[in-house]
C-alpha positions in Angstrom: 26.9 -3.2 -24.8 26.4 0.0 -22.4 23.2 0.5 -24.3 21.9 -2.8 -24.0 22.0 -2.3 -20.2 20.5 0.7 -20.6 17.3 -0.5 -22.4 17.5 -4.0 -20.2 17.5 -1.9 -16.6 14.9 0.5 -18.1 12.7 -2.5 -18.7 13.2 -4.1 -15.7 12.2 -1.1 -13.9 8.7 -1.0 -15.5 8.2 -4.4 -14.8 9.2 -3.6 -11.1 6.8 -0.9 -11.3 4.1 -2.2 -12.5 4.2 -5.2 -9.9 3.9 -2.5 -7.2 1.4 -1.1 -8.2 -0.4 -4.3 -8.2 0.5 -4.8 -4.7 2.8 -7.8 -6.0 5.8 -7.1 -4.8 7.4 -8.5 -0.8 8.5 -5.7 1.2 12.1 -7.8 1.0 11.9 -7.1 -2.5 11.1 -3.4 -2.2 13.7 -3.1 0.2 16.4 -4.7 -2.0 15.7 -2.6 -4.4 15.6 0.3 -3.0 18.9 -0.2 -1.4 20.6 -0.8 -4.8 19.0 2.5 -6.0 20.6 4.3 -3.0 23.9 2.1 -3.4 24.1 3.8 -7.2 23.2 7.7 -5.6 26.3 7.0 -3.8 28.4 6.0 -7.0 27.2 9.0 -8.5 27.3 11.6 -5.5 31.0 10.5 -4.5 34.0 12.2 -6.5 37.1 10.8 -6.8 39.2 13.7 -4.6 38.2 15.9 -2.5 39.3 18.7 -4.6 36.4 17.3 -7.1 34.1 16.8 -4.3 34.4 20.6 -3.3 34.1 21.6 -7.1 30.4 19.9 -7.2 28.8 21.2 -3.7 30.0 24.6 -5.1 28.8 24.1 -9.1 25.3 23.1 -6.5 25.2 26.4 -4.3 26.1 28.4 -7.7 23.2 27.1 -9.8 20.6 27.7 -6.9 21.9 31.3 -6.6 20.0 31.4 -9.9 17.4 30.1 -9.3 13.6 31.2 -7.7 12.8 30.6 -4.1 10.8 27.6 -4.8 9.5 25.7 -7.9 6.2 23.5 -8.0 4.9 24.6 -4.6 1.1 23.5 -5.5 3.1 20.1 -6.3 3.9 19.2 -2.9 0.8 20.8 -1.5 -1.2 18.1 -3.7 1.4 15.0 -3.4 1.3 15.1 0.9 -0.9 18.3 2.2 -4.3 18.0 0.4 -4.7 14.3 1.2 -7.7 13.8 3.9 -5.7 15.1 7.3 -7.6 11.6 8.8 -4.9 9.7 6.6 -2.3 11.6 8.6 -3.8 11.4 11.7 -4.0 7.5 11.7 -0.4 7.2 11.0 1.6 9.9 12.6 1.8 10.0 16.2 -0.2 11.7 18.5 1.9 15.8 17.5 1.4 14.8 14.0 5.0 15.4 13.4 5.9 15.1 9.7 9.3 15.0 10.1 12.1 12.8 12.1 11.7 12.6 15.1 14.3 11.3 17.8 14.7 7.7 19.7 16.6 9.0 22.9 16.8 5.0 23.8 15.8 1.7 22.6 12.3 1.7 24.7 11.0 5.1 22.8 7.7 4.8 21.2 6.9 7.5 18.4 5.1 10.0 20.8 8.2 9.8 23.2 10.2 10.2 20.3 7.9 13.3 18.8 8.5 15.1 22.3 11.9 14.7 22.7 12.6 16.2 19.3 10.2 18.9 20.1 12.1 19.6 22.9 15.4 19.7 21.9 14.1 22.4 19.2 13.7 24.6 21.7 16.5 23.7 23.8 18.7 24.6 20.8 16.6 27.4 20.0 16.9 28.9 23.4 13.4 29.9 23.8 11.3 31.8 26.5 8.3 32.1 27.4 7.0 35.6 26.2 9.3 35.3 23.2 7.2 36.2 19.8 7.2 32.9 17.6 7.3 32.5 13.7 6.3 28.3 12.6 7.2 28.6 8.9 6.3 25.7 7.1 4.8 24.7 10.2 2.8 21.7 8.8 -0.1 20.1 10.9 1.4 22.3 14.1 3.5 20.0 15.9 5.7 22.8 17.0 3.6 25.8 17.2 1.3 23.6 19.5 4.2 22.0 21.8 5.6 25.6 22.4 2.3 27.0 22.8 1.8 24.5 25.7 5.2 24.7 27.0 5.1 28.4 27.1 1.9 29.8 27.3 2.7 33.6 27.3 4.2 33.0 23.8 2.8 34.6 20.9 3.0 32.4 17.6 2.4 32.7 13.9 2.3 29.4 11.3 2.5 29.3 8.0 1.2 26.6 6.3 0.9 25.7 2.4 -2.7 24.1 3.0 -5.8 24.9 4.0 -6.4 21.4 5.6 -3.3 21.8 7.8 -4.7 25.6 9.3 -8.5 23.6 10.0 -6.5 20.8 11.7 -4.6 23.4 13.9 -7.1 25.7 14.4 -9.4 22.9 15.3 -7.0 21.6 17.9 -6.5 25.2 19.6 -10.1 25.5 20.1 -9.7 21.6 21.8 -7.5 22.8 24.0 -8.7 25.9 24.9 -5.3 27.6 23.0 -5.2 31.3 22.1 -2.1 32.0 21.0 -1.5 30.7 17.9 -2.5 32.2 14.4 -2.5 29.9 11.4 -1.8 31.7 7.9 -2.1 29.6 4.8 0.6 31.1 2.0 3.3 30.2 -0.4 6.6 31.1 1.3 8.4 32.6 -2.0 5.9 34.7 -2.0 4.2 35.6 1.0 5.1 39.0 3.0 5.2 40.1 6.8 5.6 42.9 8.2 6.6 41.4 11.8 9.5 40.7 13.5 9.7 37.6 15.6 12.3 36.4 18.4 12.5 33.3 17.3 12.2 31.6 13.7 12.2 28.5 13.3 11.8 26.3 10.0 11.3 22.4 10.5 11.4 20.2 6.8 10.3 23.3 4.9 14.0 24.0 3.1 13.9 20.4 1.1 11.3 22.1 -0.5 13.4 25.6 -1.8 15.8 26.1 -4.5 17.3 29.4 -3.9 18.5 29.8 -0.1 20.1 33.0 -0.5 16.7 34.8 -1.4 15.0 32.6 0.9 17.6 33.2 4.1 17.6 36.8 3.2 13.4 37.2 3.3 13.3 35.0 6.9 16.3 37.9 8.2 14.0 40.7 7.2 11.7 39.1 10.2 13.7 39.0 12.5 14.5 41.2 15.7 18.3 41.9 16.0 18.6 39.5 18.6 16.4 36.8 17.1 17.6 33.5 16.5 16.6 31.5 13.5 16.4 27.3 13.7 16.5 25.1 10.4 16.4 21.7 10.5 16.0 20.0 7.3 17.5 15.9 6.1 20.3 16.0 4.6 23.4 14.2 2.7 26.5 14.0 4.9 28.7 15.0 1.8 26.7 15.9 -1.4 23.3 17.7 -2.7 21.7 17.1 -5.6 17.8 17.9 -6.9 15.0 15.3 -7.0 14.2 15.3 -10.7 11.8 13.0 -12.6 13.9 12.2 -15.5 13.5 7.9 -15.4 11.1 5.4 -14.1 13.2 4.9 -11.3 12.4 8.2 -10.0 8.9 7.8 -9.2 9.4 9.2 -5.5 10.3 12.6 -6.8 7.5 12.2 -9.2 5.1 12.0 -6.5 6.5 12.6 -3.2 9.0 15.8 -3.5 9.1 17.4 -7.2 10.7 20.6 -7.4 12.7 19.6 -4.2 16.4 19.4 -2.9 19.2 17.0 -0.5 21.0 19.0 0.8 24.3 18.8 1.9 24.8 19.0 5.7 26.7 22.2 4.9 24.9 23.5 2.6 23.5 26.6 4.3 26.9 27.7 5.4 27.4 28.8 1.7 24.1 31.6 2.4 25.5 33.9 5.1 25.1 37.4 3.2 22.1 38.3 5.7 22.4 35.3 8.5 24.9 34.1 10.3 26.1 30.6 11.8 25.6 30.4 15.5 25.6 26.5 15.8 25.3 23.6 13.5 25.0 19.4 14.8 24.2 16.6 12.7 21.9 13.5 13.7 22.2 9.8 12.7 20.0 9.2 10.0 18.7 6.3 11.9 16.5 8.4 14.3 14.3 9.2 10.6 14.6 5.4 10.0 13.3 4.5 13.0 10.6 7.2 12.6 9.7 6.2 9.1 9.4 2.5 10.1 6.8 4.0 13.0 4.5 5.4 10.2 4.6 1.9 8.0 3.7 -0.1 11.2 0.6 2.2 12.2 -0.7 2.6 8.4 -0.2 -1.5 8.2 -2.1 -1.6 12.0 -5.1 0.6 10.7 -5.2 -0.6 6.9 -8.9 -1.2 6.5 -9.6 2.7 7.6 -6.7 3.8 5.3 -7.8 1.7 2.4 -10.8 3.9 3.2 -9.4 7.1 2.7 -7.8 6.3 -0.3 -11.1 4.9 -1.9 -12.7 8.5 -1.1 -9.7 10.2 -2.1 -8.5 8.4 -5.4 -11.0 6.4 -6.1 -11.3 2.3 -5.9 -9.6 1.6 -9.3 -6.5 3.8 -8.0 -6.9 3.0 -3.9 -5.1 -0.2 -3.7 -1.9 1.9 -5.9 -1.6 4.6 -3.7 -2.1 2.7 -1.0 1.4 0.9 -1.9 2.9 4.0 -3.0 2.4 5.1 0.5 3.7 2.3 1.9 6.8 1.8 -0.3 7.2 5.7 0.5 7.4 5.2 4.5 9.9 2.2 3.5 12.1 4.6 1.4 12.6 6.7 3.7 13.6 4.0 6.4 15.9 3.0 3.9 17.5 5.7 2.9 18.4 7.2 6.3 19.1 4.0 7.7 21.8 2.9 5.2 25.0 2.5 6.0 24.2 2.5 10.2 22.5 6.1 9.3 25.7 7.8 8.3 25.5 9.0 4.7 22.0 10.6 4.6 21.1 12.0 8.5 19.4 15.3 9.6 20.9 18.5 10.4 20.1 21.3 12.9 21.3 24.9 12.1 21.2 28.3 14.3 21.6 31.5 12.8 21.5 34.8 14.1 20.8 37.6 11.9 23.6 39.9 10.4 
């Protein structure tokens, strides 16, 4: 009987799948779905006692001891980073922020909301103006340009994993007249620098990683002994697992975030041989909701220019699929971090100091 389910759910699935991809399916349905996907991660994440629950987040931190820094980083690079930065740029807001952002009140738009995040990064981060800067993983600059403004005797360094993000960045310094900022495009597990920086900070990069031990102990050897290094990266409020393409229903990981991790909101406490804990805070999950739900209504506002882009990029046989995989993508996400009133999967903000 077990397998009969099996085969029936697996069919079903394909069926699903192959209505989205012909644009055929209501975002009610999409939405359903979805939350009955995230309703069985939650079956499966959850153990019994606690005594279990603390067996599997340490089984997790164990097996990515073992493993490299990162797997698949061209992946990722080709799934969200080599698509035409105009995409982007039509439905971010104006800091092309790829990451959540935070609703401070109910009247925030998505620029409001970019800021205030920005800010509280270096609020938390305690920076100055003068302090020497490392952006790593630092995407289409949000930060690197918001402290550059903010702070104009700052020196800072990026690292990006695309070409098209360091011509974006670099062609917004020249904009704005801004001269402190160098871009370097290179694949963190593997890139070297012989700098030290005051502050380090790492926004979305460490969903990405496998092994945060290595990873931790490459950021320490950058910094000064009185740096301090800022993570923030989503999260699971109890549990991490890996995004693996093993089923049909896994067709996000297939081509939003292979070779990448949830995290457990804890799970960087377990990687302390060269960093240490300074401060930790979670955030609802419904600030990336809301965020997420931002993105859907601008794509859906400037369709006709995306479809577009996609055309260019993919192709017209594949434009109108893409298109709804990048749509049903933004709705994901809404989904996931707004479920359950944005307390199971939220954000979390880390400060180390180095050891």
């Amino acid at each position: 009987m077990e397998k009969i389910v099996e085969v029936a759910y697996a069919a079903s699935v394909k069926t699903a799948l192959t209505l989205l991809e012909k644009n055929l399916l209501p975002d009610v349905v999409i939405r359903r779905l979805t939350r009955l996907l995230l309703a069985s991660r939650l079956r499966s994440g959850y153990k019994p006692t606690a005594e279990l629950q603390l067996s599997d987040i340490l089984r997790f931190v164990n097996s990515i001891k073992e493993m490299p820094i990162a797997i698949n980083t061209e992946m990722p690079k080709t799934q969200h980073y080599e698509l035409p930065t105009a995409f982007f740029e039509l439905v971010l807001g104006r800091n092309m922020k790829y990451s959540s952002c935070y609703f401070s009140n109910d009247s925030s738009n998505l620029e409001d909301a970019e800021e205030a995040m920005l800010a509280l990064y270096c609020e938390r981060a305690k920076v100055e103006d003068g302090h020497i800067v490392l952006d790593v993983g630092c995407g289409w600059g949000s930060l690197s340009l918001y402290i550059a403004r903010k702070f104009s005797n700052c020196k800072l360094t990026g690292l990006c994993n695309s070409k098209t993000q360091k011509a974006f960045i670099d062609e917004q310094c020249r904009k704005l007249g801004i001269k402190n900022i160098k871009i370097i495009v290179g694949d963190i597990s593997t890139f070297e620098d012989e700098g030290t920086y005051d502050r380090v900070f790492s926004i979305g990069m460490f969903e990405h990683m496998k092994n945060y031990g290595k990873l931790l102990k490459k950021i320490g050897s950058w910094m000064k002994e009185d740096s301090l290094l800022f993570v923030h990266y989503f999260c699971h409020k109890t549990f991490a697992y890996h995004f693996e393409d093993v089923n049909d229903d896994d067709w996000i990981t297939r081509h939003f975030f292979s070779g990448g991790i949830m995290p457990s909101a804890n799970l960087l406490l377990y990687f302390q041989e060269n960093v240490s804990i300074v401060d930790h805070w979670l955030q609802n999950g419904k600030h990336y909701a809301n965020t997420s739900e931002e993105w859907l209504k601008q794509m859906d506002k400037e369709i006709v220019a995306v479809k577009e882009i996609m055309e260019i990029t993919y192709g017209k046989e594949e434009a109108v699929k893409w298109m709804v995989y990048w749509r049903t993508f933004f709705i994901a996400v809404a989904e996931l971090f707004g479920y359950n009133n944005g307390e199971e999967w939220m954000v979390a903000h880390f400060i180390f100091k180095k050891k």
